[in-house]
gemmi code that builds the backbone of each chain (N, CA, C; Angstrom):
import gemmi

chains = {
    "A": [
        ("UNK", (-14.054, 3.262, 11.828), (-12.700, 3.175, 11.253), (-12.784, 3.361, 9.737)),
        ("UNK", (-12.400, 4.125, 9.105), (-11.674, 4.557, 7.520), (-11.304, 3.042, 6.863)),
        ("UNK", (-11.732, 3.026, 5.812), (-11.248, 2.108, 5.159), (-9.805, 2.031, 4.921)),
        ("UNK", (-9.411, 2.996, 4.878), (-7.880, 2.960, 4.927), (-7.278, 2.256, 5.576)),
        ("UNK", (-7.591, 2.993, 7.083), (-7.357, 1.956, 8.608), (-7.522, 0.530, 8.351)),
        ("UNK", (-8.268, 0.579, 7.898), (-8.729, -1.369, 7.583), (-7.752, -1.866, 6.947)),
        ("UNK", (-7.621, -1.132, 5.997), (-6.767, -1.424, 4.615), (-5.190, -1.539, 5.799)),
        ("UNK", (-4.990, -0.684, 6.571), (-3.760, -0.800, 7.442), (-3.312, -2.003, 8.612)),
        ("UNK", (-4.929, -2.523, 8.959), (-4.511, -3.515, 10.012), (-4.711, -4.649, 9.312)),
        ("UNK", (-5.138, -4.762, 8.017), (-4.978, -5.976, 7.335), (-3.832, -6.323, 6.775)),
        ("UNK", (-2.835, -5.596, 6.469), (-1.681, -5.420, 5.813), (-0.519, -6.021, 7.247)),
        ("UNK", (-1.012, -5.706, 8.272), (-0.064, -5.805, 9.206), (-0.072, -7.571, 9.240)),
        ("UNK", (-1.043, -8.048, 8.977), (-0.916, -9.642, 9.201), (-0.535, -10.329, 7.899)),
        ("UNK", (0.323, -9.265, 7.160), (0.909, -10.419, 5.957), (2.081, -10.779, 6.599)),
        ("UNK", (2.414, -11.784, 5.731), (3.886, -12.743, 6.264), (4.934, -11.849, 6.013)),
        ("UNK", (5.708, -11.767, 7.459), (6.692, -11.333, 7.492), (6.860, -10.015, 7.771)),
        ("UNK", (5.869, -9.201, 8.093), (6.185, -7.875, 8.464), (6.647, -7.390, 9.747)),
        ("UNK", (7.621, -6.161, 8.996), (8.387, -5.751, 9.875), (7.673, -4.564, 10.340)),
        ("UNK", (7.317, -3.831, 9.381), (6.397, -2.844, 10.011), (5.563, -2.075, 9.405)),
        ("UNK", (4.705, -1.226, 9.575), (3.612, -0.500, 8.325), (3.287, 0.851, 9.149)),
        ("UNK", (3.360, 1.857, 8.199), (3.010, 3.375, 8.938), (2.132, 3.587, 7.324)),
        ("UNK", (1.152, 4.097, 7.846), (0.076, 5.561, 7.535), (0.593, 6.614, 7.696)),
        ("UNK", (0.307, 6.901, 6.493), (1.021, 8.258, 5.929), (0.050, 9.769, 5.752)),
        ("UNK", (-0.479, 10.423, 6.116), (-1.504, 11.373, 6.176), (-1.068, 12.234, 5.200)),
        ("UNK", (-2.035, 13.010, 4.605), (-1.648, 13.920, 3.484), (-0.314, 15.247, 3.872)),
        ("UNK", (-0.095, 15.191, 4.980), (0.609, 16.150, 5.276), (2.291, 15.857, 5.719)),
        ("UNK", (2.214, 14.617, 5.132), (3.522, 13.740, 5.633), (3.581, 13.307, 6.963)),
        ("UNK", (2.712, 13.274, 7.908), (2.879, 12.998, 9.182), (2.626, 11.291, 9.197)),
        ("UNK", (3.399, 10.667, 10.225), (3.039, 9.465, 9.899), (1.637, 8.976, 11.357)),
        ("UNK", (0.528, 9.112, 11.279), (-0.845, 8.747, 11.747), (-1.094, 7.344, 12.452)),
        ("UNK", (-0.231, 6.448, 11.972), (-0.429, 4.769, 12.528), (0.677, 4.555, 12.250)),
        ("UNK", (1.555, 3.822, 13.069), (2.331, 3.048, 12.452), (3.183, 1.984, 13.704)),
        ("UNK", (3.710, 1.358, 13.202), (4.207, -0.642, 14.339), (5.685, -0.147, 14.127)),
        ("UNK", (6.341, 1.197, 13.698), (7.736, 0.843, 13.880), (7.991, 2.202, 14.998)),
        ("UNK", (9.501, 1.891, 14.864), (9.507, 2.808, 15.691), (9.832, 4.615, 15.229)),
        ("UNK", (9.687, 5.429, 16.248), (10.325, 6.367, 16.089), (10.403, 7.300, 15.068)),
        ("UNK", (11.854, 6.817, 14.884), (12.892, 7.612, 13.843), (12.572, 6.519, 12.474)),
        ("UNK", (12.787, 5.600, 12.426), (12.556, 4.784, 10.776), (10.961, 5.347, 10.479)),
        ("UNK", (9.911, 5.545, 11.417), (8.670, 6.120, 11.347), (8.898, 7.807, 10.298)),
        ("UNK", (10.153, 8.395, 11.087), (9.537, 9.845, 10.410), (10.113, 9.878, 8.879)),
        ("UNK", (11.677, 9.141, 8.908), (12.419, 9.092, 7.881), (11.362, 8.555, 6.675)),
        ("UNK", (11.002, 7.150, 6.803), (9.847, 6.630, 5.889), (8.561, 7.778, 5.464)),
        ("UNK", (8.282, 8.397, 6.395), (6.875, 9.257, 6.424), (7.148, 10.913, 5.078)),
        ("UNK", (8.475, 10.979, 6.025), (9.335, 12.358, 4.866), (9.780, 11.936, 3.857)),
        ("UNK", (10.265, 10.829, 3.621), (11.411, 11.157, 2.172), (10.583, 10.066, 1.477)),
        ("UNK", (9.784, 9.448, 1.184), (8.762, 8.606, 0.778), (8.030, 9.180, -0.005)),
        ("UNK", (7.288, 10.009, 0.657), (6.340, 11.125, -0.256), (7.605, 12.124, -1.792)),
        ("UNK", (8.495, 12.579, -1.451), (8.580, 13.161, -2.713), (9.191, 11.713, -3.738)),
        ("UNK", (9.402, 10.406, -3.726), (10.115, 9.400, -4.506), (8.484, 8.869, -5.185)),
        ("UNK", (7.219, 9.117, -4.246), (6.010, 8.756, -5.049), (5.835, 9.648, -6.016)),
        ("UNK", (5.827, 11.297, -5.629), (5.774, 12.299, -6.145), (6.189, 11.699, -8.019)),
        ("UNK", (7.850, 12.129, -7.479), (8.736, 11.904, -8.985), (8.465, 10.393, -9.843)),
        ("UNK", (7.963, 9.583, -9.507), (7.598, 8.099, -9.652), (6.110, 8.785, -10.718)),
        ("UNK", (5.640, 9.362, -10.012), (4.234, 9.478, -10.493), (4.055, 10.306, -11.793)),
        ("UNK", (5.211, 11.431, -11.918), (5.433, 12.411, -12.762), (5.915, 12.002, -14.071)),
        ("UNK", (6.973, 10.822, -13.475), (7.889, 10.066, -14.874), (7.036, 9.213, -15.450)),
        ("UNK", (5.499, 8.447, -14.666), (4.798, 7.384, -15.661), (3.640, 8.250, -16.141)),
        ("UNK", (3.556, 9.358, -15.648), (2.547, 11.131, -16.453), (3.755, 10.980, -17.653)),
        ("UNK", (4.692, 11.682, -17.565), (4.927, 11.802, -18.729), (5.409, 10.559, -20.206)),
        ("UNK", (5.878, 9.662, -19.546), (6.085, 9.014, -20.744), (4.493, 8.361, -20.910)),
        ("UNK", (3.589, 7.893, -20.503), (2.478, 7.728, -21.066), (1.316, 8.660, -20.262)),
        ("UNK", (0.815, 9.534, -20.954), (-0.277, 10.176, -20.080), (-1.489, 9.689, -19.505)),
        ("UNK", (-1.790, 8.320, -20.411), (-2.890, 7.969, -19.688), (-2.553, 6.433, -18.780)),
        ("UNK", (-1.253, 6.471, -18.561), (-1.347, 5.262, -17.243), (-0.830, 6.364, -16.147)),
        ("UNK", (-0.912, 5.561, -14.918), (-0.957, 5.893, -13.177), (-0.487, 5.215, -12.543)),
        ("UNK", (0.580, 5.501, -11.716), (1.298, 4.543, -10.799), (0.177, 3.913, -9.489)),
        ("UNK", (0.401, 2.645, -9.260), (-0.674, 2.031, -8.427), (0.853, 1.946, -7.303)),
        ("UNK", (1.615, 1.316, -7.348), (2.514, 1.303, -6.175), (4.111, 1.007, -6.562)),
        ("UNK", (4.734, 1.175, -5.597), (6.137, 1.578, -5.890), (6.489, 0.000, -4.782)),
        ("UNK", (7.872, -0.515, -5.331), (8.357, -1.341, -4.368), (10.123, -1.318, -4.452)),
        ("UNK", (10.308, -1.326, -3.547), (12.055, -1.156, -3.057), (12.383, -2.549, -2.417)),
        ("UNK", (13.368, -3.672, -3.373), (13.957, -4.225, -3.296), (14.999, -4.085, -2.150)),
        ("UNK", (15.380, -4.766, -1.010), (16.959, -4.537, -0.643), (17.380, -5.890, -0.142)),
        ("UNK", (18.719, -5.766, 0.575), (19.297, -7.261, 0.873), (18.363, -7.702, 2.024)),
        ("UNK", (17.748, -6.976, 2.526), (17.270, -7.430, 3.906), (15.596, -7.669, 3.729)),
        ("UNK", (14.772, -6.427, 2.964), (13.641, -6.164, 3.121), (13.030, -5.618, 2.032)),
        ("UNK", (11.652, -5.927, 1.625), (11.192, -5.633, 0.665), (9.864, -3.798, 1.085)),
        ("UNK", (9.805, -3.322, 0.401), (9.227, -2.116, 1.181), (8.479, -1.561, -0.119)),
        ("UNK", (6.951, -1.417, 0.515), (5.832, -1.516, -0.328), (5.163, -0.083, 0.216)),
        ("UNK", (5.001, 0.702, -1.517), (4.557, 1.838, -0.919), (3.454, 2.140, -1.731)),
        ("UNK", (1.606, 2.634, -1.266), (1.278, 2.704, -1.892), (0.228, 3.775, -1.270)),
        ("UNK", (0.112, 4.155, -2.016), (-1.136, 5.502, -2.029), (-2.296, 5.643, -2.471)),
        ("UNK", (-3.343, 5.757, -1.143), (-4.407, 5.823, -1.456), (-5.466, 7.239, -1.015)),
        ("UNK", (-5.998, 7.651, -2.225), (-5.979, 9.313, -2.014), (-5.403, 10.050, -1.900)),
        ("UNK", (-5.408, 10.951, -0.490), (-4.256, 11.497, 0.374), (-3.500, 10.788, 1.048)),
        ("UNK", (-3.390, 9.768, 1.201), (-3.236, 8.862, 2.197), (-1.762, 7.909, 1.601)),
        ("UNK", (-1.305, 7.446, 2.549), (0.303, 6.793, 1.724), (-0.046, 5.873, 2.772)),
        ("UNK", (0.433, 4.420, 2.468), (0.646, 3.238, 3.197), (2.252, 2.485, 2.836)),
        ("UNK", (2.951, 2.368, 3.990), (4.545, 2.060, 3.744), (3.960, 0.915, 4.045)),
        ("UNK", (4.458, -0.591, 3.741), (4.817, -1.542, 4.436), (6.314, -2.231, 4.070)),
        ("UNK", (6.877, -2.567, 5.419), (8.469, -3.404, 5.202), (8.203, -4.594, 5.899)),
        ("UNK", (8.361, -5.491, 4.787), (8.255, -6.823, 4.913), (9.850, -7.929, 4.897)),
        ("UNK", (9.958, -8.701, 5.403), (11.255, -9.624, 5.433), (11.093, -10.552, 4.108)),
        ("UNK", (12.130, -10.473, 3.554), (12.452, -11.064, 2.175), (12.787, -12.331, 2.324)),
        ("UNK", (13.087, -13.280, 3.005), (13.221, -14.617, 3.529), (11.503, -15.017, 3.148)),
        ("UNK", (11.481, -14.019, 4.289), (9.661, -14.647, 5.240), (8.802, -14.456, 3.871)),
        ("UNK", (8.480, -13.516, 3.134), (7.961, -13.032, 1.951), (8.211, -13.810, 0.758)),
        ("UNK", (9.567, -13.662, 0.329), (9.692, -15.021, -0.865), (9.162, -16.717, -0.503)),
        ("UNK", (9.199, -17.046, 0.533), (8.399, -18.413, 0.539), (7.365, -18.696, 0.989)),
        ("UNK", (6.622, -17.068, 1.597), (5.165, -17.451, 1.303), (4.491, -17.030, 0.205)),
        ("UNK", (5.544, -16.331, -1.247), (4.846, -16.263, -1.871), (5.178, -18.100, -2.813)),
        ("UNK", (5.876, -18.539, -2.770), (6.046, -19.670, -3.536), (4.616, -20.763, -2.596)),
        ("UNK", (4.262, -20.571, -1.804), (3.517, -21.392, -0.950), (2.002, -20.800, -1.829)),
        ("UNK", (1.979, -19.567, -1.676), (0.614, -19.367, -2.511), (0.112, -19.032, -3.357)),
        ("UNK", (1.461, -19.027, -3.866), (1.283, -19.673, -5.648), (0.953, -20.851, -6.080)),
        ("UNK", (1.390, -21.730, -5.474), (1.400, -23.333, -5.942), (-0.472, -23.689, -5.265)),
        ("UNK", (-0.296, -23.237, -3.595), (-2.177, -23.474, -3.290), (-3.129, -23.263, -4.273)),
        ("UNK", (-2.757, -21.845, -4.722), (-3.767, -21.144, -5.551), (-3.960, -22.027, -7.094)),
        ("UNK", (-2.564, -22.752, -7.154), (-3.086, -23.365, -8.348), (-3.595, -24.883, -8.135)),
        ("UNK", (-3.130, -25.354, -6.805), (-4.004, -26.566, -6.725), (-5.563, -27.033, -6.969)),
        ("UNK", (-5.798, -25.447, -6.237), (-7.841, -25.113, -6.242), (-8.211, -25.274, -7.217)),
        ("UNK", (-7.157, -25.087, -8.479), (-7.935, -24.458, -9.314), (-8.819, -25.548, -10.275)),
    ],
    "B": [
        ("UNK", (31.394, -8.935, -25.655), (30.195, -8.328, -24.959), (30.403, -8.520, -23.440)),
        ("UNK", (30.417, -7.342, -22.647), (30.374, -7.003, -21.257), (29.006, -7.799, -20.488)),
        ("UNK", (29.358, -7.927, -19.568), (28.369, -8.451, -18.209), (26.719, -8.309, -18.053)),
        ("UNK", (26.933, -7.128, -18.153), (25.766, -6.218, -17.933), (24.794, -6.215, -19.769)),
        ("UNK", (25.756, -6.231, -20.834), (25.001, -6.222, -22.287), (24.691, -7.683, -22.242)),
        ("UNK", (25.381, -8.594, -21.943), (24.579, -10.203, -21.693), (23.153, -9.596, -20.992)),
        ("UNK", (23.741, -9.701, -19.775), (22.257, -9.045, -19.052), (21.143, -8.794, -19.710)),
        ("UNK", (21.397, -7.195, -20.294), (20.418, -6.906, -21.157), (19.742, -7.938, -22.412)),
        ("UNK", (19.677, -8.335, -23.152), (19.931, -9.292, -23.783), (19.221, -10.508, -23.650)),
        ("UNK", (19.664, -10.898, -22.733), (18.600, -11.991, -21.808), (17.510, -11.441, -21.111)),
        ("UNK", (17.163, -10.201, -20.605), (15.689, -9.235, -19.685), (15.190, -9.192, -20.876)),
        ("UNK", (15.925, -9.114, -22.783), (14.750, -8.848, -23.866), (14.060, -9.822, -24.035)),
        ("UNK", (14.074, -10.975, -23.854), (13.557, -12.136, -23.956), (12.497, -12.671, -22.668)),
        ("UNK", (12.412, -11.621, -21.877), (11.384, -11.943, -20.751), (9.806, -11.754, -21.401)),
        ("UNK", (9.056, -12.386, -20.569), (7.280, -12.574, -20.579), (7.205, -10.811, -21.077)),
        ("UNK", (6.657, -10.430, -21.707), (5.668, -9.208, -21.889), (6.492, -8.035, -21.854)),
        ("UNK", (7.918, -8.034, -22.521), (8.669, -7.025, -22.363), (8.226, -5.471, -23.730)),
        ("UNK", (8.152, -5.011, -22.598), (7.762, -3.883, -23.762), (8.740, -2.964, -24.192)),
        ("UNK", (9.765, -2.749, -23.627), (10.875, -2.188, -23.911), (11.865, -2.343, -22.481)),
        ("UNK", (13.441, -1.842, -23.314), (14.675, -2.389, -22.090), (15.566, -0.992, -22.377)),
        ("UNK", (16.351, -0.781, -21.366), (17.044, 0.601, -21.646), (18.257, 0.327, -20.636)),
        ("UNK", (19.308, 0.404, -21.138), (21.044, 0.223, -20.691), (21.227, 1.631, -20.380)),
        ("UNK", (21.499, 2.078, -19.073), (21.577, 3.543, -19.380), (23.120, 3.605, -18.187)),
        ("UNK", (24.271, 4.305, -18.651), (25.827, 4.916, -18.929), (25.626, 5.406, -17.326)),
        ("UNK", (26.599, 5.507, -16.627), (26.993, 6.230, -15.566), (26.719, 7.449, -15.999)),
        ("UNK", (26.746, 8.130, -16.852), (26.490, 9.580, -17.395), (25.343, 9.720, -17.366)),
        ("UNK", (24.087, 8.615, -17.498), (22.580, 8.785, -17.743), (22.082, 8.927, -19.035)),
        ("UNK", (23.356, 8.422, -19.939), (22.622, 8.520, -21.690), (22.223, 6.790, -21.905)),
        ("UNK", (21.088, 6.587, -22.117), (21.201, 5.747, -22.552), (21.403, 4.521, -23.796)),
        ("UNK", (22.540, 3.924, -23.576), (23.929, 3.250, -24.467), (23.000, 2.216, -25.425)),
        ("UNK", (22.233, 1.323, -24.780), (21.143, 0.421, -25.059), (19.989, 0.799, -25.096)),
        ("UNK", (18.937, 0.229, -26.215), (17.312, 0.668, -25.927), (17.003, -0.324, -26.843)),
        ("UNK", (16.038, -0.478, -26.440), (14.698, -1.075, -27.556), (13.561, -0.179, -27.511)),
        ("UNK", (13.382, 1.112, -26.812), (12.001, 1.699, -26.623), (12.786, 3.169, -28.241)),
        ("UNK", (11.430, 3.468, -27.975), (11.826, 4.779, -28.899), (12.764, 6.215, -28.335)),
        ("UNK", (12.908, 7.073, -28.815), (14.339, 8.211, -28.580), (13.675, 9.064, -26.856)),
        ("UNK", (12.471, 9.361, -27.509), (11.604, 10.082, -26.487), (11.207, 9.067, -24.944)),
        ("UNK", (11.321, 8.423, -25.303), (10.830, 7.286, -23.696), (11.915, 7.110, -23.247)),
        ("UNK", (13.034, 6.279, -24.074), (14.025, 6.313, -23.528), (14.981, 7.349, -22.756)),
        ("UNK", (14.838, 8.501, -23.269), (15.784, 9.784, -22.659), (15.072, 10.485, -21.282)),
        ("UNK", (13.321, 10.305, -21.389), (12.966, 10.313, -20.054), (12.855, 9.360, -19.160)),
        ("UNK", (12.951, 7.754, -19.402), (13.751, 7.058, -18.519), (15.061, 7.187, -18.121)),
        ("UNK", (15.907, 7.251, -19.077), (17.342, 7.675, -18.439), (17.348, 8.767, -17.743)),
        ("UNK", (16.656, 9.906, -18.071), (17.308, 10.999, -17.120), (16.917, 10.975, -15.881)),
        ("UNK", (15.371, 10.537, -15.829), (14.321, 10.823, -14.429), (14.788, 9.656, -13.586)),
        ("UNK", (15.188, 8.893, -13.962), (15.226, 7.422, -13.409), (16.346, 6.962, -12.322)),
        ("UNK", (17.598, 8.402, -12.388), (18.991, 8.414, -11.767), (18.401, 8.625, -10.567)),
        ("UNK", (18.021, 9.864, -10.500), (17.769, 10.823, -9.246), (16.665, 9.863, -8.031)),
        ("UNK", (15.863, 8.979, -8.505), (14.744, 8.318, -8.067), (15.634, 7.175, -7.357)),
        ("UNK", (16.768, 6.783, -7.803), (17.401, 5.269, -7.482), (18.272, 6.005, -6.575)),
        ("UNK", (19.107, 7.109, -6.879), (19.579, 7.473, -5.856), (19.001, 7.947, -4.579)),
        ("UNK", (17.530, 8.747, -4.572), (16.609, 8.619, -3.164), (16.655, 8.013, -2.877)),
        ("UNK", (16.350, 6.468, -3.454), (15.702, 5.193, -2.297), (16.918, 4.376, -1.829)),
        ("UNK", (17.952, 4.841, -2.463), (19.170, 3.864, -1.699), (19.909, 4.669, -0.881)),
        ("UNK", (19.356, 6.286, -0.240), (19.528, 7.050, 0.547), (18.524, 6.845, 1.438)),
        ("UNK", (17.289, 6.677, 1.251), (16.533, 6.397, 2.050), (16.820, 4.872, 2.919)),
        ("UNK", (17.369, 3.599, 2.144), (17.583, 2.751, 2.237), (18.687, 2.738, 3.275)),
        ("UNK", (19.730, 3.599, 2.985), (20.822, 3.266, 3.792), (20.472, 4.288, 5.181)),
        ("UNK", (19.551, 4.930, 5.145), (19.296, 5.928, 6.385), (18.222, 5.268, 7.619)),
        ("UNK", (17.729, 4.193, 7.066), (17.184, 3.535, 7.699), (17.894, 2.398, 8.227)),
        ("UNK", (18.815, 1.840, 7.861), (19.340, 0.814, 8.348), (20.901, 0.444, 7.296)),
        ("UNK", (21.477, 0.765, 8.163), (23.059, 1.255, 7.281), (23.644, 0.260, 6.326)),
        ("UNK", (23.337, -1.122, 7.102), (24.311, -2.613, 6.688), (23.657, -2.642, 5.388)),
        ("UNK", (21.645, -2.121, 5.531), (21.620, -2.707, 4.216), (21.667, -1.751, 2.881)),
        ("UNK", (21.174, -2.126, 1.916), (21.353, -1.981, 0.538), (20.738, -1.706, -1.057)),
        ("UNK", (20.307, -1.356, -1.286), (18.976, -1.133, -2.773), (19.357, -2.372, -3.566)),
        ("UNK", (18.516, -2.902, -3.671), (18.925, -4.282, -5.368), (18.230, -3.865, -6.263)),
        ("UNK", (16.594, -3.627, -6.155), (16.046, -3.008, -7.336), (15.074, -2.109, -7.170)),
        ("UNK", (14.229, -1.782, -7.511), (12.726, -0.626, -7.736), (12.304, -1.079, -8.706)),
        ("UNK", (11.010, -0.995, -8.358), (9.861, -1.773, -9.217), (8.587, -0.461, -9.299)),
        ("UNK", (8.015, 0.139, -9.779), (7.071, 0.616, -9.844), (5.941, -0.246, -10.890)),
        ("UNK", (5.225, -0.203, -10.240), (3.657, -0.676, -11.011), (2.573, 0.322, -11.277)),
        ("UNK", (2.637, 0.581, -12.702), (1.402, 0.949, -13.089), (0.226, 0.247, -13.637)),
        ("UNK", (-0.882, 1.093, -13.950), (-2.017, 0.433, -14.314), (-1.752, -0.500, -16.084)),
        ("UNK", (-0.629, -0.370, -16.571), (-0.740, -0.810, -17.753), (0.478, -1.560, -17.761)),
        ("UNK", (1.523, -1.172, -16.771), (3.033, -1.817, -16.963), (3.845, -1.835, -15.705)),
        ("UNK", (4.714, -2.556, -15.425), (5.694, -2.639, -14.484), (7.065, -2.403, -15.103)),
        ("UNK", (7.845, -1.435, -14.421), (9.037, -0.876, -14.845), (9.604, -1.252, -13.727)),
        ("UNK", (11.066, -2.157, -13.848), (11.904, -2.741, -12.892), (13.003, -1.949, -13.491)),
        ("UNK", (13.929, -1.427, -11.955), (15.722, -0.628, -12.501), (16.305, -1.496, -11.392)),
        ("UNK", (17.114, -1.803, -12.204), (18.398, -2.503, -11.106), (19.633, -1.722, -11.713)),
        ("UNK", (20.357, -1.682, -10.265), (21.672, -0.821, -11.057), (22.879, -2.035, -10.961)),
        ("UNK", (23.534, -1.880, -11.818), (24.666, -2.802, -11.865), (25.999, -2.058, -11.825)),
        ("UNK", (26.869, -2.123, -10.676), (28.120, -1.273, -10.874), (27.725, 0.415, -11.543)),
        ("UNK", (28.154, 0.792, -12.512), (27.951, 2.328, -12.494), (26.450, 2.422, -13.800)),
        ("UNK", (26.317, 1.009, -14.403), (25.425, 0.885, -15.323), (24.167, 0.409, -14.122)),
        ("UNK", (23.046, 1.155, -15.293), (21.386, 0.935, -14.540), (20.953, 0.416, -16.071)),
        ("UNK", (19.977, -0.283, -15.528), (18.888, -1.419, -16.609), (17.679, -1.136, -16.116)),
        ("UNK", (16.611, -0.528, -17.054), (15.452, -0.287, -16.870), (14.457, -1.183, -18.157)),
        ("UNK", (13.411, -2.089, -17.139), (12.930, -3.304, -17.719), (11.228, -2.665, -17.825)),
        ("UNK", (10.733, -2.489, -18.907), (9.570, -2.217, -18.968), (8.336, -3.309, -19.153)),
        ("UNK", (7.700, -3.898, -18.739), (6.929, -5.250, -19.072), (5.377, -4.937, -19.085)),
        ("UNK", (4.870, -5.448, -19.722), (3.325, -5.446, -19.780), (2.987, -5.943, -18.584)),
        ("UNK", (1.692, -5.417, -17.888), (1.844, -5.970, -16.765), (0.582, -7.334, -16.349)),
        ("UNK", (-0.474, -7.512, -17.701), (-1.213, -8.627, -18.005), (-0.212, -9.801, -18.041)),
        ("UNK", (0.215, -9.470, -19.033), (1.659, -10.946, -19.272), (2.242, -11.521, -18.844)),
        ("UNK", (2.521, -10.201, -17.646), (3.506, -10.832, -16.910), (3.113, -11.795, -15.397)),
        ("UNK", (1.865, -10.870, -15.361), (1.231, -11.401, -14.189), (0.669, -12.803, -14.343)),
        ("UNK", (0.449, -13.055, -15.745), (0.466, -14.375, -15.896), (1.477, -15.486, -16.172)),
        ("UNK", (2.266, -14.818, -16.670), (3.623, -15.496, -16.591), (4.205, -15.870, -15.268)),
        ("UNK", (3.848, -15.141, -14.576), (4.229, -15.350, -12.951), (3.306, -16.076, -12.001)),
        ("UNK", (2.386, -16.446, -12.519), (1.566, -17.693, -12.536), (1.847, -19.005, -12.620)),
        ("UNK", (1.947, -19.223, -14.186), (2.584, -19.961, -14.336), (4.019, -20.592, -14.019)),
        ("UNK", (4.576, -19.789, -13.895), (6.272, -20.192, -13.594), (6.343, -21.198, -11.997)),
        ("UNK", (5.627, -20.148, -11.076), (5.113, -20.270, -9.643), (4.821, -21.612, -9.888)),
        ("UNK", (3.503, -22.126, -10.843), (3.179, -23.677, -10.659), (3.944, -24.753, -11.452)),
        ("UNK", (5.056, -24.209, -12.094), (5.340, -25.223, -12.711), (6.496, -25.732, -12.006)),
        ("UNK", (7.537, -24.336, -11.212), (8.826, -24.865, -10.828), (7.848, -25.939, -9.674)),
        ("UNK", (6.547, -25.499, -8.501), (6.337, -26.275, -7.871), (6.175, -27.807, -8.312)),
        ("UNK", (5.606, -28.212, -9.408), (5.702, -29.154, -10.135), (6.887, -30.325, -10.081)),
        ("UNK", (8.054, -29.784, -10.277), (9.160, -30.179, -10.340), (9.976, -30.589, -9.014)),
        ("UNK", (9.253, -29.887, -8.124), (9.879, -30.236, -6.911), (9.843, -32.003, -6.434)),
    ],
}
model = gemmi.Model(1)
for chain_id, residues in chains.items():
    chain = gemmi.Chain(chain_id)
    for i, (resn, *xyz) in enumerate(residues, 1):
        res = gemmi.Residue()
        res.name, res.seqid = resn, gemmi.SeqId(i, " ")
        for name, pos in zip(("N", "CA", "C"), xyz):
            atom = gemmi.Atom()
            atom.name, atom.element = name, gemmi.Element(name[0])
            atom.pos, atom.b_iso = gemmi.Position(*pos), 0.0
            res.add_atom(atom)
        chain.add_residue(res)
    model.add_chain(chain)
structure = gemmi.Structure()
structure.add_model(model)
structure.setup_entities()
C-alpha cells in the first residue's frame, strides 16, 4: 500500500467523518467512503479551486506554497489537500469536529 | 461605521495578523492594511475562488452553504469570509497563530 493510501485510511478514523476520496492525478476519484455523484463532483471541480489557490499564493509571495485548502460550511468542514499528484478530500461534521478539537486541545495541554 | 468596517477592525487586532483587505462587491478593495500590489491580487483572484466553492458547496448538498475558506500556506493562513456583498480577506502568520490557538484552547478550558 502507497503511503498515500495510508495517509487515506488514517484520515478516515478522524472524528466525525463523513467521507474521504483520493484523488488521482487525472481527476479520477481512486478510493473513496462517499457515494457516487458527491464522489465525482468533489473529484472534478476540486482540482481546478487547488489549481487557482496555488497560483494566487505563487504570485503574491513566490517563495511560499499552499499546504491545504479548507471550506467552511453550515453543515461540514471539507479538507483538501495534495500530495504530489495525488489530492485527498476529506468532509468532516462540524458539531463532531469542533468538540473534538476543544477535547484535544485542553489533553494536549494537560501532558504537558 | 458599517457592520462589516467594525468587523474589519476588530480581525486587525487578531494573533499574527499580517495584513486585512475589505474588498467592494465590485472586487476593489475599499479597506487594506497590506500594500497596493497584494492587495489588488487578493481582491481580484479571491472572487472567482469563493464563488467555485460555494458552487461546489451548494452542488453537493443544496440546504447547505459557504461561511469561510481558509487556505494554509507554508508561511501564512489566509481566511475570506464573505459578508452580504462585502468579502474580508484575513492574512495571519501562521507560527503565531498556531500558537495563539494553543493557548486560547487551554485557557477558555481553564475557565470552565
Amino acid at each position: 500500500m502507497s503511503d498515500v493510501e495510508t495517509t487515506f485510511d488514517r484520515l478516515l478514523k478522524l472524528p466525525g467523518v463523513m467521507g474521504a476520496i483520493l484523488v488521482n492525478g487525472e481527476g479520477e476519484a481512486v478510493r473513496t467512503s462517499m457515494d457516487s455523484t458527491s464522489s465525482s463532483i468533489f473529484a472534478g471541480k476540486m482540482r481546478p479551486m487547488v489549481k487557482m489557490a496555488r497560483a494566487l499564493v505563487h504570485e503574491v509571495e513566490p517563495t511560499d506554497e499552499l499546504t491545504y485548502l479548507r471550506m467552511r460550511t453550515l453543515k461540514s468542514e471539507i479538507l483538501v489537500a495534495a500530495e504530489n499528484e495525488h489530492m485527498i478530500i476529506l468532509v468532516q461534521d462540524t458539531n463532531i469536529l469542533d468538540e473534538a478539537r476543544r477535547n484535544s486541545s485542553s489533553s494536549s495541554k494537560k501532558s504537558e
